[in-house]
N, C-alpha and C positions, 0 to 999 in steps of 0.2 A: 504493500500500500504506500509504503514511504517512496519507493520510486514511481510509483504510476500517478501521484499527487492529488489531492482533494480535486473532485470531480474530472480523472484524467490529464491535470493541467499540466502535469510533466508530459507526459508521452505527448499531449495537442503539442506544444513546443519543442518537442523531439523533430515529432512529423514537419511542422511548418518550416523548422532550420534546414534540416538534411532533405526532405521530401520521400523520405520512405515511408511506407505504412505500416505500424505495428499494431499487433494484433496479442490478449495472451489468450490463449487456446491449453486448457489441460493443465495448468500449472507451468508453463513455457512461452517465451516470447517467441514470435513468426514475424518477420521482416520481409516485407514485400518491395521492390523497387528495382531499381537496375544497380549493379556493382557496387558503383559507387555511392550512390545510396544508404545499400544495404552493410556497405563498411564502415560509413560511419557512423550509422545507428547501432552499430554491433558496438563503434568503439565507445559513443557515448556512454551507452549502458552498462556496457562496461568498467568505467572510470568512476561513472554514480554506483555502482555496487563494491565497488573500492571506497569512495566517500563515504557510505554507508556505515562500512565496516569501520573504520576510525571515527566518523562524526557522530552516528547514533540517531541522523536524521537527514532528510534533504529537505534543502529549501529551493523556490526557485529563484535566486541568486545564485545558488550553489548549481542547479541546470542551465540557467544561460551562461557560465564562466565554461562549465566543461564544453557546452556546444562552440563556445571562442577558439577554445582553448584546441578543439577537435577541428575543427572549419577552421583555424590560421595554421595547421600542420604543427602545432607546440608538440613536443616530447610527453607521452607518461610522465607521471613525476616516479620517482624513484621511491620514496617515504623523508628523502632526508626533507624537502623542504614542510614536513607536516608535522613538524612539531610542536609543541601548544609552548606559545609564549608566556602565556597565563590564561587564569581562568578567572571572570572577573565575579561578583558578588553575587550575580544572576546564576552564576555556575555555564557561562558562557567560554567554551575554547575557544581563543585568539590562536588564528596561525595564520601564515599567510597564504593566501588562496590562490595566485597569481607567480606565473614567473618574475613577472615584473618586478610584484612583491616581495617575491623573497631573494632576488638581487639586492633590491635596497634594502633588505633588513639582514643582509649581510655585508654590506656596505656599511651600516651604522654600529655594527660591532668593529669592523675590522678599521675606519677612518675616522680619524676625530673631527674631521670637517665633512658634510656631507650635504648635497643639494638635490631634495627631489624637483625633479618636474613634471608637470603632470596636469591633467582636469581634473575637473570635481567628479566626486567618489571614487577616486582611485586609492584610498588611505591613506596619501600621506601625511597628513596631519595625523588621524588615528593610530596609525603604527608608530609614528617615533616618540609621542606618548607613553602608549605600549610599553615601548623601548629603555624609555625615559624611565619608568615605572620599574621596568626589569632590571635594571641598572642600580638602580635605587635599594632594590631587595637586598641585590647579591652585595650592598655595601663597596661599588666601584664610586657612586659618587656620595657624597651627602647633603645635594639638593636638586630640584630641579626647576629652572625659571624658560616661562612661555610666556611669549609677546608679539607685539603685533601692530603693524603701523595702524596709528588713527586715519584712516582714510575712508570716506564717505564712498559708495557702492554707487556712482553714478546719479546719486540724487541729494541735493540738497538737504539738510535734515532740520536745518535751521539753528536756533537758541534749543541747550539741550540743558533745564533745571536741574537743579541739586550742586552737591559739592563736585570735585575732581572725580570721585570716585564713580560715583553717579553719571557722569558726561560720558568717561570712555568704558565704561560696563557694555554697552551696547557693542561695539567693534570687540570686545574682547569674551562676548560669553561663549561663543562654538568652542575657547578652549577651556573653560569653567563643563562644556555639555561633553566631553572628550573623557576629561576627568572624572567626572560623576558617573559615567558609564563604566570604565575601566577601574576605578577604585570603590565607588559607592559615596553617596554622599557624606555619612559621617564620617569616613577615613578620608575624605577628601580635605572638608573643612576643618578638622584636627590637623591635617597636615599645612593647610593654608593661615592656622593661629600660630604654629609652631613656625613657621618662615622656611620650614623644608620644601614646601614648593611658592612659588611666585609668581606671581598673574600679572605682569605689565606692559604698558604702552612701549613702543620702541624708545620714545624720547629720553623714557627713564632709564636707558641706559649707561647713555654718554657718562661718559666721568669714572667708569666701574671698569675693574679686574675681574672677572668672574670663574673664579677655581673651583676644583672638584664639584663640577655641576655638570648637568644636563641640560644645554639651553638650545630651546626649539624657536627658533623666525617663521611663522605663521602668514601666511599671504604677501609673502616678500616679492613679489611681482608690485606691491606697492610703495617700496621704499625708494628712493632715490638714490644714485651712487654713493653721494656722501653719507647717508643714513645707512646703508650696505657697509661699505668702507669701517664707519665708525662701531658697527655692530662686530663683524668681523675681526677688529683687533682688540674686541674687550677679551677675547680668549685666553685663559689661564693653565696652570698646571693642571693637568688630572682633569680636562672639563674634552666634551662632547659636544660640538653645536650640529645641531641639523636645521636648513633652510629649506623650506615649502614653499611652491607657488604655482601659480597659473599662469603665464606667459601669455595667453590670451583672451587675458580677463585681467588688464593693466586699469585700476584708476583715478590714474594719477592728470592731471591736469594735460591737453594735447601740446605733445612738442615737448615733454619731459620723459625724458631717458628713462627705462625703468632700471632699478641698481641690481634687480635679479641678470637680467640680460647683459647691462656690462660686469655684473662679475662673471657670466658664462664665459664671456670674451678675453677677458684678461686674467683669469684663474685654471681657465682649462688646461690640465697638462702637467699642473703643480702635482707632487707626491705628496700623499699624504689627506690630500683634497677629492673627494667624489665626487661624479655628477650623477643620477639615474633619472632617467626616464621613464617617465611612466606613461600609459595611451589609453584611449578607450577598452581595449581590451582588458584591462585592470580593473576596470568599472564594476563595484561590487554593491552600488544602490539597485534602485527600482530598475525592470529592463527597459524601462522607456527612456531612464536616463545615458544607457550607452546609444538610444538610434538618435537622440538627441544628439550627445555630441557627436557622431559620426556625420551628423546631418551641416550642422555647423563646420565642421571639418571639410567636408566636401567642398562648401558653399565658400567658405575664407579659400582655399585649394584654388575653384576657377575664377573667384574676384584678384589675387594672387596671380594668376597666369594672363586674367585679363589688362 
């Protein structure tokens, strides 16, 4: 039942990707179609009876990534990249789902600087989190600080009441909603009194050393070179930065550089320095949010060529 999905909706989306028919007849699936087809419904199902057996459930996110994963010719995975980073308060296993994935999140073990790129729902925010959190257990670092440039999403927002705190909460709760997911709320906010984790704007960085930490730049397609630059050398002994962003979802003022793209430019090739990539195929939201970006993707592609 767990692969054939509440009302069929796994195998309906088996069929619609690949165009085979399946059928179960007798306790056994029957795959109807031509070769090709029929190969790669065998591999799907295959791979989700693999998931099965490690996860304990299928979701469909967990059916559209195999059909990607199967339809872009990706490799089996082997088991190594299926290991539960943790399990959060929900009794939810973190691993990563995605080649993509688990290149960068062995990138963020193996470099102490590290940049993903990516759209939205590819995790990179949520896994170096994760990461961040993992990190934190095994006593590598003894804090972790998340921030995030104050920049307005393309709309004016006006006069924003209350004190400092109040003004930039808004730009900064997805990573207060990251936390609470991955820790739970009381171990969250326990950890937010004690100063072992820290939630703030980029600005508040300037002027700081930041050792044996974990510090993640959250929407850095919005910071400026020099806000890039000055972020970049708060780096201390014993500390972890990882940089997130969108490169195509800049909202920064037109005709301002964004400082994720010139540090790609002038940092590429440094040891010690990562970049990853992440695509639609990563896309681990709702499945309307990968045709979405692929749609958009297309559409930049022939405005691009035009």
């Amino acid at each position: 039942m767990e692969i054939l999905g509440q009302f069929d909706e796994h195998v309906k989306a088996i069929e619609k990707a690949t165009g085979v028919k399946l059928v179960l007849r007798d306790g056994e699936f029957v795959f109807m179609g031509n070769p090709r087809q029929v190969k790669e419904g065998q591999e799907v199902l295959t791979r989700l009876m693999g998931s099965y057996r490690v996860e304990g459930q299928i979701t469909p996110q967990e059916v559209n990534r195999v059909i990607r994963a199967v339809k872009s010719g990706e490799a089996a995975e082997d088991g190594t990249g299926r290991d539960v980073l943790l399990t959060t308060p929900r009794g939810k296993q973190v691993r990563p789902k995605t080649a993509g994935q688990r290149r960068y999140v062995d990138a963020m073990r193996r470099f102490d600087i590290t940049f993903a790129i990516g759209p939205a729902g590819t995790g990179k925010t949520y896994l170096a989190v994760v990461m961040a959190v993992v990190f934190l257990r095994q006593k590598k670092i003894s804090r972790i600080i998340l921030t995030r440039p104050a920049v307005e999403a393309g709309e004016k927002l006006g006069f924003l009441p209350g004190g400092l705190e109040e003004k930039v909460d808004p730009y900064l709760r997805p990573l207060y909603d990251s936390l609470y997911d991955v820790l739970g709320l009381e171990s969250t906010e326990r950890y937010l009194e004690r100063r072992v984790i820290e939630i703030a704007p980029l600005a508040f960085m300037r002027g700081r050393t930041l050792e044996d930490a974990f510090i993640i730049l959250d929407e850095a397609q919005n910071t400026t070179p020099e806000q890039m630059k000055m972020f970049l050398t708060r780096l201390g002994f014993d500390s972890k930065a990882v940089i997130t962003g969108d490169v195509t979802q800049v909202d920064l003022p037109r005709g301002q550089e964004s400082g994720l793209i010139s540090a790609h430019r002038i940092l590429n090739g440094i040891d010690g320095i990562s970049f990853q990539y992440l695509t639609g195929a990563d896309t681990i939201r709702h499945p309307l949010v990968m045709e979405i970006i692929g749609a958009y993707e297309t559409a930049e592609g022939k405005a691009d060529k035009g």
